[in-house]
C-alpha positions as CSV (number, residue, x, y, z in Angstrom):
1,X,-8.7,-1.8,-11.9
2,X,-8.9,0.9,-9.1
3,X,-6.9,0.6,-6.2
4,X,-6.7,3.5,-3.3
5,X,-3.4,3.7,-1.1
6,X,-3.0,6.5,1.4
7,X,0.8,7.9,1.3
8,X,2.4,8.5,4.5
9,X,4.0,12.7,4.1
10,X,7.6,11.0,4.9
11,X,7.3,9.4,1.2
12,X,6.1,12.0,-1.1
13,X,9.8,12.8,-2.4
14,X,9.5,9.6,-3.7
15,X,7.4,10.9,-6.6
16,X,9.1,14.1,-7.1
17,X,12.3,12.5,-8.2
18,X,12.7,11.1,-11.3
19,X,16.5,9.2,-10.5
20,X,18.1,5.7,-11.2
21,X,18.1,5.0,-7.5
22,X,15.9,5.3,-4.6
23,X,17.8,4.9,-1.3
24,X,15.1,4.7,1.9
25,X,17.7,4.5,4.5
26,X,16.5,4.9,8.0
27,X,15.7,3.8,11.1
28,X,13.5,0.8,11.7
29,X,9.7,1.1,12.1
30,X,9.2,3.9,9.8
31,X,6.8,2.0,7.2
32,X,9.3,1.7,4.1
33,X,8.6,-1.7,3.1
34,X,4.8,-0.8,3.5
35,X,5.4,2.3,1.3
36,X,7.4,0.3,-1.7
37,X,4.8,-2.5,-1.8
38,X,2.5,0.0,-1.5
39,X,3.9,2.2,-5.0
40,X,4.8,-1.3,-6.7
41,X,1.2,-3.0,-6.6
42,X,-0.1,-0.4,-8.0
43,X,2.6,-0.4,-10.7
44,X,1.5,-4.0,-11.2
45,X,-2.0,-2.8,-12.0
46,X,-1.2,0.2,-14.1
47,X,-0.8,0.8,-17.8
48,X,3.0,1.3,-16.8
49,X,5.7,-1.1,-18.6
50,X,6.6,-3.1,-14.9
51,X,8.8,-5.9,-15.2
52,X,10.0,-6.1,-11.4
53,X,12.4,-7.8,-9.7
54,X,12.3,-8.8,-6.0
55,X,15.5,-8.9,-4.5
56,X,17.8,-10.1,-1.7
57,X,20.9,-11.8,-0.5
58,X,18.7,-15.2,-0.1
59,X,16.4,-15.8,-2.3
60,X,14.6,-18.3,0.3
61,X,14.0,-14.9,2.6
62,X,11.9,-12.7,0.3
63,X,9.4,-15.3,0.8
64,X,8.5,-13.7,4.2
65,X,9.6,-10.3,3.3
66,X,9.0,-8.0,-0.2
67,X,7.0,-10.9,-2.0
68,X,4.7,-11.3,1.5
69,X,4.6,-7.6,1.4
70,X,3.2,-7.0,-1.8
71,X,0.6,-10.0,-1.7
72,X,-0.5,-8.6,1.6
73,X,-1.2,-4.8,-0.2
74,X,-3.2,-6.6,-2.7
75,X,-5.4,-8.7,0.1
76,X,-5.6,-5.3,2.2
77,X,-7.7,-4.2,-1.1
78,X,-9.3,-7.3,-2.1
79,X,-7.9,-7.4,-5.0
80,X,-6.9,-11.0,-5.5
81,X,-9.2,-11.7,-8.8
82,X,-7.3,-9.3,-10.3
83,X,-4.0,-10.9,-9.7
84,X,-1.9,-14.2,-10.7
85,X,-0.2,-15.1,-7.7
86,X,2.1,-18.3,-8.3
87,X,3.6,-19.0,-4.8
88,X,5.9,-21.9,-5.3
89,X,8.2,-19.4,-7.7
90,X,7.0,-16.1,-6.1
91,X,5.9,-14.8,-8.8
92,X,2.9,-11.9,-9.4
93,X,1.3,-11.1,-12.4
94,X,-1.5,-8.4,-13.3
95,X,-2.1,-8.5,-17.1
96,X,1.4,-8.0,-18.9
97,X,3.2,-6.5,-15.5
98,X,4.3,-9.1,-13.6
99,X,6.8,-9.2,-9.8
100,X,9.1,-11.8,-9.6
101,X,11.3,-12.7,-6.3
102,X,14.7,-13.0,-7.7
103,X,17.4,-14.2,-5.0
104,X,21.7,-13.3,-5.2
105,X,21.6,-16.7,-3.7
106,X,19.8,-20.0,-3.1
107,X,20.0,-19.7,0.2
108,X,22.6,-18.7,2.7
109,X,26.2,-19.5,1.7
110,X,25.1,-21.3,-1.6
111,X,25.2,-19.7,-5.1
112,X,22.3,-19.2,-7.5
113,X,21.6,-18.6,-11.2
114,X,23.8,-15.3,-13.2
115,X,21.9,-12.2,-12.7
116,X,22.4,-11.8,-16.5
117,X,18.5,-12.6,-17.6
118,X,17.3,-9.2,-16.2
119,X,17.5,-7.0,-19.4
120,X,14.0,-6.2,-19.6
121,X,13.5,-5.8,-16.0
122,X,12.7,-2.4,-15.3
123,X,12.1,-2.0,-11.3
124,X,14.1,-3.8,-9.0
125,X,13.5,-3.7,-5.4
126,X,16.6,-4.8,-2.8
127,X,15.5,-5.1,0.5
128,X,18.8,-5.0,3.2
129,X,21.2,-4.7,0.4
130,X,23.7,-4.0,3.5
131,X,23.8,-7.9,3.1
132,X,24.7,-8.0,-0.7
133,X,28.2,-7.4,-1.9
134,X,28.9,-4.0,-3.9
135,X,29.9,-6.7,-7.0
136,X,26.5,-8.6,-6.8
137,X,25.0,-5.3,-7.0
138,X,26.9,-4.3,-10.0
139,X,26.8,-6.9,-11.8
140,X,22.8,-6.8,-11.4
141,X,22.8,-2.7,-12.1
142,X,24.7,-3.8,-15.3
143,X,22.3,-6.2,-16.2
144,X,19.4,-3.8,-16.4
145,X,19.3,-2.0,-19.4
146,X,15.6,-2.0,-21.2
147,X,14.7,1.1,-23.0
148,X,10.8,-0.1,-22.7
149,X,10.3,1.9,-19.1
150,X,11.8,4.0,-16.9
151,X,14.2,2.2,-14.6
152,X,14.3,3.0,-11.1
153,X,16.3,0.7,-8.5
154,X,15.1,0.8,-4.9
155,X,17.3,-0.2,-2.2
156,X,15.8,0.0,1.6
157,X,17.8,-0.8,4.6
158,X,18.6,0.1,7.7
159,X,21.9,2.3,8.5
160,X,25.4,-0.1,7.9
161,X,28.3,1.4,8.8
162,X,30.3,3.7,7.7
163,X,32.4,1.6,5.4
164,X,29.8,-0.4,4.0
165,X,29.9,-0.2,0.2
166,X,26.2,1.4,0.2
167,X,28.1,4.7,2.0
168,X,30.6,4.5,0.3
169,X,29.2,4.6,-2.7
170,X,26.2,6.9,-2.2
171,X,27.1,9.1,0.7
172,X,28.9,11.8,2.3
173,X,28.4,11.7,6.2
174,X,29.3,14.1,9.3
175,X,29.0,13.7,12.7
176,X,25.8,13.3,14.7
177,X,24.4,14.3,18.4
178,X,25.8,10.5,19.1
179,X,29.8,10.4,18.7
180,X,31.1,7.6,16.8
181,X,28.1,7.6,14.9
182,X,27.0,10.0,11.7
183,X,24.4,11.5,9.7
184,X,24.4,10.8,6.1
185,X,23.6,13.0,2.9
186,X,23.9,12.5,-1.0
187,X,27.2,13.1,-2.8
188,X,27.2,15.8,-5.3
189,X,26.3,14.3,-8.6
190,X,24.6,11.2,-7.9
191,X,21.9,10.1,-10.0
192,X,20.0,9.0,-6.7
193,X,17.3,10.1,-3.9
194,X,17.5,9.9,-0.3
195,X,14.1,9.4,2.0
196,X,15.5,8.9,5.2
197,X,13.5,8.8,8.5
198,X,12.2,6.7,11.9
199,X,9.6,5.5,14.2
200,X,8.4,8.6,15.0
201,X,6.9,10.1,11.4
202,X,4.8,6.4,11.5
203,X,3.6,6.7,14.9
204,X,0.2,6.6,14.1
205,X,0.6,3.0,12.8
206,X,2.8,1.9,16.1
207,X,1.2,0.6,19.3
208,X,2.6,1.7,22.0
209,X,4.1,-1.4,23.1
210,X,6.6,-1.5,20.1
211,X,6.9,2.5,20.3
212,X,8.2,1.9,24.3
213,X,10.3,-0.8,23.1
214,X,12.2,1.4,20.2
215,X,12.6,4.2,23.2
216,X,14.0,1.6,25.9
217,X,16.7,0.1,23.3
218,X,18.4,3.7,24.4
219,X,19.5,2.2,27.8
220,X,19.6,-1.7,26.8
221,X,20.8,-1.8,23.6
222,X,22.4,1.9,22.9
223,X,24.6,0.3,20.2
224,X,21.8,-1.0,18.4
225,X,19.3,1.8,19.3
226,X,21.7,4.7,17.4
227,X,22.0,2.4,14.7
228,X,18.9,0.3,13.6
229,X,16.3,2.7,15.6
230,X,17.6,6.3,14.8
231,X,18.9,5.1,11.8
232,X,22.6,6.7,12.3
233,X,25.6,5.1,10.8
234,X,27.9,3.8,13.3
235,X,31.9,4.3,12.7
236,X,32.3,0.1,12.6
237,X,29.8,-3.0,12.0
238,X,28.1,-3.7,15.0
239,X,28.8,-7.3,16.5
240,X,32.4,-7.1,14.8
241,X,34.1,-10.3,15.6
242,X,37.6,-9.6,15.1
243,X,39.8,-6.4,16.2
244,X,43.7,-5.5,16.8
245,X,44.5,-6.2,13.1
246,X,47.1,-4.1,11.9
247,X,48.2,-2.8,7.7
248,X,51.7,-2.9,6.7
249,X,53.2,-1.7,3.8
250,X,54.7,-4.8,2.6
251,X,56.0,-8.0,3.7
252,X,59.1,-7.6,6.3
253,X,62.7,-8.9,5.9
254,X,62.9,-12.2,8.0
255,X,58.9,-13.5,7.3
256,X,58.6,-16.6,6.5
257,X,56.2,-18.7,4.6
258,X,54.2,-21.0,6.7
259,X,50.0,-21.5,5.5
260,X,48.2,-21.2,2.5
261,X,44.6,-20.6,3.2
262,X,41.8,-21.3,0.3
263,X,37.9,-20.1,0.9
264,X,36.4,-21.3,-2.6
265,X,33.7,-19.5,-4.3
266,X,30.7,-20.5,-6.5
267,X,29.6,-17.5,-8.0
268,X,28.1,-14.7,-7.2
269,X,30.6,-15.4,-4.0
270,X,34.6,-15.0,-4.3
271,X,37.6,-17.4,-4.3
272,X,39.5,-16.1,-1.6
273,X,43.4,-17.2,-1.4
274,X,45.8,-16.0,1.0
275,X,49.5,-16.4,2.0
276,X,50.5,-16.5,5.7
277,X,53.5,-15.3,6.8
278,X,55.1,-15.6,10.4
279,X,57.3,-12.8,11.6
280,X,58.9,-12.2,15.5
281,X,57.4,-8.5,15.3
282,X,54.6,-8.7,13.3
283,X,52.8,-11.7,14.5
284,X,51.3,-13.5,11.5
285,X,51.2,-11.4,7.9
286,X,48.6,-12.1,5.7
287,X,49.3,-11.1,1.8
288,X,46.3,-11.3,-0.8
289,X,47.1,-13.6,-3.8
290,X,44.1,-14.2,-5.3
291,X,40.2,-12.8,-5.3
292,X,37.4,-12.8,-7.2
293,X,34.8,-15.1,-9.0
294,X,35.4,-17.9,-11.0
295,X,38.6,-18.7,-10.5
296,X,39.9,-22.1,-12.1
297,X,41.5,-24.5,-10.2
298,X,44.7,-24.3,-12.8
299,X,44.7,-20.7,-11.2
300,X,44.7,-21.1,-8.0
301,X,47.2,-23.9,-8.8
302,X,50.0,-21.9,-10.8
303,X,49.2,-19.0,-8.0
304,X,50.4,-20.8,-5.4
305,X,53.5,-22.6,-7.5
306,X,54.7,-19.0,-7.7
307,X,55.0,-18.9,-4.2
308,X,56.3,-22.8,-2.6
309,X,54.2,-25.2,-4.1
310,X,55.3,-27.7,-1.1
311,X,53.8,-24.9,2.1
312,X,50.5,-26.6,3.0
313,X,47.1,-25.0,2.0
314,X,43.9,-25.6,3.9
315,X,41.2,-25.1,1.5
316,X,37.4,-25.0,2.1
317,X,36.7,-26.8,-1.5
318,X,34.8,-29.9,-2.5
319,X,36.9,-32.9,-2.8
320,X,37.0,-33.1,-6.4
321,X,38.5,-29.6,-6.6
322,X,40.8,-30.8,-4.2
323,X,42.1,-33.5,-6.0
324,X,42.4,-31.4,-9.1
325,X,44.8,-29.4,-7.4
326,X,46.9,-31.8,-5.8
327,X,47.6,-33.5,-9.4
328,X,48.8,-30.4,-10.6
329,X,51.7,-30.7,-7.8
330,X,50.2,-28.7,-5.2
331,X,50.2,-29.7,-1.3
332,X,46.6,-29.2,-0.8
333,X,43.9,-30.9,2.1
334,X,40.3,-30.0,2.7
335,X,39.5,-27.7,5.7
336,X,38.6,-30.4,8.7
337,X,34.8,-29.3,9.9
338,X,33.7,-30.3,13.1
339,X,30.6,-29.2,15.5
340,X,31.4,-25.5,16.5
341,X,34.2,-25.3,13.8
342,X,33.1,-22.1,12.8
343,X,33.8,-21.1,16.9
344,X,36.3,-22.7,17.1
345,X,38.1,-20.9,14.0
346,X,37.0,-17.9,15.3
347,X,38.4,-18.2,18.8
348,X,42.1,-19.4,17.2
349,X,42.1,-16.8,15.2
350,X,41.4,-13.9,17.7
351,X,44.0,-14.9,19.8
352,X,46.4,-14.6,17.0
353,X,48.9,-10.8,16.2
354,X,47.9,-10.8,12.7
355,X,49.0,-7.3,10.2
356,X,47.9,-7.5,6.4
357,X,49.7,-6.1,3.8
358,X,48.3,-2.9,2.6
359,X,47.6,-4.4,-1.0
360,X,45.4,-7.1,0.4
361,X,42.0,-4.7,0.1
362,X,39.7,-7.7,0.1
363,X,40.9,-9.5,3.0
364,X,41.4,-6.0,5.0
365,X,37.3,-5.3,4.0
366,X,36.4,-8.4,4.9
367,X,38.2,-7.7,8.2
368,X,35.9,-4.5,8.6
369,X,32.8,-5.9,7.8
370,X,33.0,-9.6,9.6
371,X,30.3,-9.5,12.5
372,X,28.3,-11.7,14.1
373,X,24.6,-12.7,12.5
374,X,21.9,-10.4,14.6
375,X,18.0,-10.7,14.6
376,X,15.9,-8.4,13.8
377,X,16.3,-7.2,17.5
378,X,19.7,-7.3,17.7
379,X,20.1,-10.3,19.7
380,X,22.7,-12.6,18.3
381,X,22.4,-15.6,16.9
382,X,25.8,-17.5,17.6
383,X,27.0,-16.9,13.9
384,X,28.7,-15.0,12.2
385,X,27.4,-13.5,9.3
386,X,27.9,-14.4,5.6
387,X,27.9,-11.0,4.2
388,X,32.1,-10.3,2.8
389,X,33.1,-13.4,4.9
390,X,35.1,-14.9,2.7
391,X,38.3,-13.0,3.2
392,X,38.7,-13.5,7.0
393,X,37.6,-17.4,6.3
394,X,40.4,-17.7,4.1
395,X,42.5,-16.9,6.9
396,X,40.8,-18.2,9.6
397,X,41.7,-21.5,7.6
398,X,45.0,-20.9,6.9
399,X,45.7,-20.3,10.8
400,X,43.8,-23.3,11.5
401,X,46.5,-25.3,9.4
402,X,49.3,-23.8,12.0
403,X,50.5,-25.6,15.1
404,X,48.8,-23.1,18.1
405,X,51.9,-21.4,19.5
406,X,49.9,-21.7,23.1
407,X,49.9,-25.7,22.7
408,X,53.5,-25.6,21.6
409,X,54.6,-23.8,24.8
410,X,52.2,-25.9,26.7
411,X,54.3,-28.8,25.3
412,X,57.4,-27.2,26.4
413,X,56.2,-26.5,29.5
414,X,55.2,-30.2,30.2
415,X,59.0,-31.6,28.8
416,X,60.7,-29.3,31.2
417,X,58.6,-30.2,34.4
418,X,59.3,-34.2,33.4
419,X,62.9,-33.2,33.1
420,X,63.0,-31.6,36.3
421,X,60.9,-35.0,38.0
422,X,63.7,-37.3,36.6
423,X,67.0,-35.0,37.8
424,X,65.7,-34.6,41.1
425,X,63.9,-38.4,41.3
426,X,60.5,-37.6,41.8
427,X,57.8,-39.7,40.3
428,X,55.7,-39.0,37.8
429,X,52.9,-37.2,39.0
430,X,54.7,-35.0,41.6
431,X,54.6,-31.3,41.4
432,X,57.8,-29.5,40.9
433,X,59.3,-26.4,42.9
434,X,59.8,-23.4,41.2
């Protein structure tokens, strides 16, 4: 079967690389989702060994994204005879090749099946992999081994920040014309390509009403325009929630215990547990005892007898687990969730001194990284979102398990002015003279 696709000039370094990883990071608009589903339906309908997975944080998103992306390249050349398109499992076959949309998760917050069945997979395409953690994405780079094709791994995303794993990982940076926000280029060594790029080398496929739009964020959205449009990487996570937080060495003479606080995982997401510690200084301390995946109750359990079995833990577990704990003579209760909880966690929190122990590398990442859930605009959406949340929920849980200092000097405040009413003879509801 013959298919024609014309090649923007931005993407020819694509095919004069022959790496383990493509990286097309850049700014929005620039056609790199076109350009992949463009190269991996004709793989599909090539001689080439293809064994592709489609991937991304929610499994329930590439529906409308890669997958929706490659069936419309194959309708653009009328060229659905040719193909087995099974849409309940998003799954595409041409002969022996075959695309199939493969999830980290079920759906947002929820876990989905080991990414250990990918052996023979030989292309993998992860679209906004700034939303999957740096272990998800190792443990599926593990998992693909096949000696029957070349293996490439395509991630394309817009710029995170500068401490995303993705940057980490892949890239040195410097600064740009923009302070506080850099360019990026490949670290010596890496077994990787770089096609960067924006709006403007796929102008030709913009009208000019999105084109105008792009070139207003400058004076609307500046944050989001250095970032998602020009495709710089900003020094933190835009939209992060939480600021002030402080590292210390260790914990300080005079802290005491007071919280426990328990995010629990189902794989590929961590257990996250966490010991709170109130200091006159330091405000609350937080000291990482436990993360990671699959992590027993009898763990988490023994963990925490270590400590003082009797300090309460606030634990975001199903009930069961809950009750496994508690027999093996832990004080344990389930994290109380209400309409706005999340909100309202969030608000208790930041009003909180909190320093983390320099040990506690998850929870301070976590810390970094926690920002509220953006759309495609950069409008918010009144959540925050999922991606490395479970360190600061861990917390966030644990404070909520703490009597608010505020309502305990509002309580104080309130015994004093009845005391005052009853010495001088007032009633009640008089107001007393400072």
């Amino acid at each position: 079967m013959k298919l024609s696709f014309e090649y923007r000039p931005l993407f020819i370094p694509f095919f004069e690389n022959e790496v383990r990883y493509y990286i097309l990071l850049g700014g929005r608009g620039r056609g790199a989702s076109t350009f992949i589903s463009q190269y991996i339906t004709g793989r599909l309908a090539g001689n080439e060994y293809t064994r592709c997975a489609l991937m991304r944080a929610n499994h329930s998103d590439i529906r409308i994204s890669s997958y929706r992306e490659i069936v419309d390249r194959i309708d653009e050349q009328n060229a659905r005879k040719a193909f087995t398109i099974t849409d309940n499992d998003m799954r595409i076959t041409c002969g022996r090749n075959f695309a199939q949309a493969i999830g980290f998760r079920a759906s947002s917050g929820e876990n989905t099946a080991k990414l250990k069945s990918l052996a023979n997979f030989n292309l993998v395409w992860i679209e906004e992999p700034e939303e999957v953690g740096e272990m998800e994405f190792m443990i599926l780079d593990d998992s693909i081994r096949t000696v029957k094709g070349d293996i490439k791994v395509i991630l394309t995303l817009n710029a995170p920040h500068k401490n995303h794993w993705v940057i980490q990982r892949f890239f040195d940076v410097s600064p740009s014309e923009k302070e506080g926000y850099y360019n990026v280029k490949l670290k010596e060594g890496m077994n990787a390509a770089h096609i960067g790029g924006t709006f403007e080398d796929n102008r030709q496929n913009l009208d000019e009403h999105t084109i105008d739009k792009y070139n207003n964020y400058k004076k609307t959205k500046p944050d989001y325009y250095w970032q998602v449009i020009r495709g710089l990487v900003p020094e933190v996570a835009r939209g992060k929630i939480f600021s002030g937080w402080r590292q210390i060495d260790s914990i300080p003479f005079g802290a005491k215990l007071v919280a426990y606080g328990l995010d629990g995982g189902w794989y590929p997401d961590p257990t996250s547990l966490v010991a709170i510690y109130s200091h006159p200084q330091e405000g609350y301390i937080v000291d990482e005892l436990l993360f990671g995946t699959e992590i027993d109750n009898e763990t988490i359990a023994a963990t925490i007898r270590q400590t003082n079995k009797d300090i309460l833990c606030n634990a975001d577990l199903d009930e069961r687990s809950v009750d496994a704990i508690k027999k093996l003579g832990v004080h344990i209760v389930r994290v109380e969730k209400a309409p706005d909880s999340v909100k309202y966690r969030i608000k208790l929190t930041a009003r909180q001194k909190i320093s983390v122990t320099s040990h506690s590398t998850n929870i301070w990442k976590s810390y970094e990284n926690y920002a509220w859930q953006e759309t495609k605009d950069g409008d918010p959406v009144g959540k925050p979102s999922h991606y490395l949340s479970d360190g600061v929920d861990s917390v966030s849980y644990g404070i909520q398990s703490l009597p608010e200092p505020e309502k305990e000097y509002e309580d104080e405040i309130e015994k004093a002015i009845a005391l005052f009413n009853r010495h001088k003879g007032k009633t009640e509801n008089a107001n007393p003279v400072y």
